[in-house]
Structures are given as C-alpha cells and as structure tokens.
C-alpha positions as CSV (number, residue, x, y, z in Angstrom):
1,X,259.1,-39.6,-95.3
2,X,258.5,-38.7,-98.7
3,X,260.5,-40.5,-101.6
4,X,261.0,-38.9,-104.7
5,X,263.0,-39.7,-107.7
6,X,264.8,-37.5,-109.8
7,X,267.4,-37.8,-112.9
8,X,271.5,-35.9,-112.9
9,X,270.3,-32.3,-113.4
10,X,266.7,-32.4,-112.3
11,X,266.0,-30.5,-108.8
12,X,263.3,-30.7,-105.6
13,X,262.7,-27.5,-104.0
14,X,262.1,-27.0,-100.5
15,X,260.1,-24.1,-99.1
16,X,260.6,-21.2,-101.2
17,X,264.6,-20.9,-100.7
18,X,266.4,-24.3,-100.9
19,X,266.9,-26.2,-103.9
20,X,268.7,-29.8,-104.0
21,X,269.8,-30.6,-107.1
22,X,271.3,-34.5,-108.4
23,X,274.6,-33.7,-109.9
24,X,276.0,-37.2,-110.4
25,X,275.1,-41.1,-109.3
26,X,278.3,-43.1,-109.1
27,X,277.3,-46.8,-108.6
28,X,275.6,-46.5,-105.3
29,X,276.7,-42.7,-104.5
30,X,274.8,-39.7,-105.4
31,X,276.1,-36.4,-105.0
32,X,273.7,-33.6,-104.3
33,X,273.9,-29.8,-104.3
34,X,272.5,-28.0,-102.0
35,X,271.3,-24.4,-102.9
36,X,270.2,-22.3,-99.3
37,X,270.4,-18.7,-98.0
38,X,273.6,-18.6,-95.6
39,X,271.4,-18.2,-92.6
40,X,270.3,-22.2,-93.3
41,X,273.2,-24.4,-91.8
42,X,273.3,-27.7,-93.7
43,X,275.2,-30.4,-92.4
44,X,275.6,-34.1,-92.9
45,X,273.6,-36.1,-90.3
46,X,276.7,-37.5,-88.7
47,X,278.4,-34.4,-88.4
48,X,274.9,-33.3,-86.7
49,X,274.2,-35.7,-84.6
50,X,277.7,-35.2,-83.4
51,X,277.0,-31.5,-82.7
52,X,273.6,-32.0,-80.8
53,X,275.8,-34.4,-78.6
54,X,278.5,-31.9,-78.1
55,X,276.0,-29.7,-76.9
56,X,274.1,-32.0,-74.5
57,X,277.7,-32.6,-73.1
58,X,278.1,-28.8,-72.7
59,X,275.2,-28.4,-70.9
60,X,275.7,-30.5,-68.6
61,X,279.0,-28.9,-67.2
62,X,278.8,-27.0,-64.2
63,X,280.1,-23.3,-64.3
64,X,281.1,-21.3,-61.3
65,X,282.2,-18.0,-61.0
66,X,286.0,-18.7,-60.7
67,X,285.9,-21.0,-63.6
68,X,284.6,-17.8,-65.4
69,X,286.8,-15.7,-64.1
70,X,290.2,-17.8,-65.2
71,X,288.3,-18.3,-68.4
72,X,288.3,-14.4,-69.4
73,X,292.1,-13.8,-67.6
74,X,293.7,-16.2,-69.7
C-alpha cells in the first residue's frame, strides 16, 4: 500500500483520468472527491463488498427453463 499525505485542497492522481482530491478533515473524518470518467464505478468498500457478495449469491442459483419462462410472462 502506498501512504501519502496530502493538505484540504491538494490532489493524488491516479492513472491519467482520476483525480482524488482532500476537501475537508473533520476530527478523524476526511472527505474526499473523487474526479473519474462515468465508465469508472466508484463505490465505498462496504457497499462493494456487499455487491461482490450479491453476486456470488446470484451465481449460485439454479435457473431452469420454466423459471425463465414465468420470469419474462410476468
């Protein structure tokens, strides 16, 4: 991991298209903005994790051919 410290106003680029930038520290809060083309999804980790679970759970489900089927007649 690299660590780098940075002062309210001061940036870190990423790549050439995604720019975080430290817009306030509140006690032991910081609150970043995140600068990235629309095609880059940005989420908070939780909200990720919870996602790639989601998915894992989705694979996992069997689909047959009449479960298809009442899907698309509803």
């Amino acid at each position: 991991m690299l660590a780098l410290s940075r002062k309210i106003g001061e940036s870190i680029i990423i790549g050439n298209d995604i720019e975080l930038t430290i817009l306030e520290v509140k006690g032991d809060q910081v609150k970043v903005g995140i600068s990235a083309p629309k095609s880059v999804p940005v989420y908070r980790k939780e909200i990720y994790l919870q996602i790639q679970e989601s998915n894992k759970e989705a694979a996992k489900s069997e689909i047959t051919v009449e479960g298809l089927k009442n899907l698309f007649h509803k």
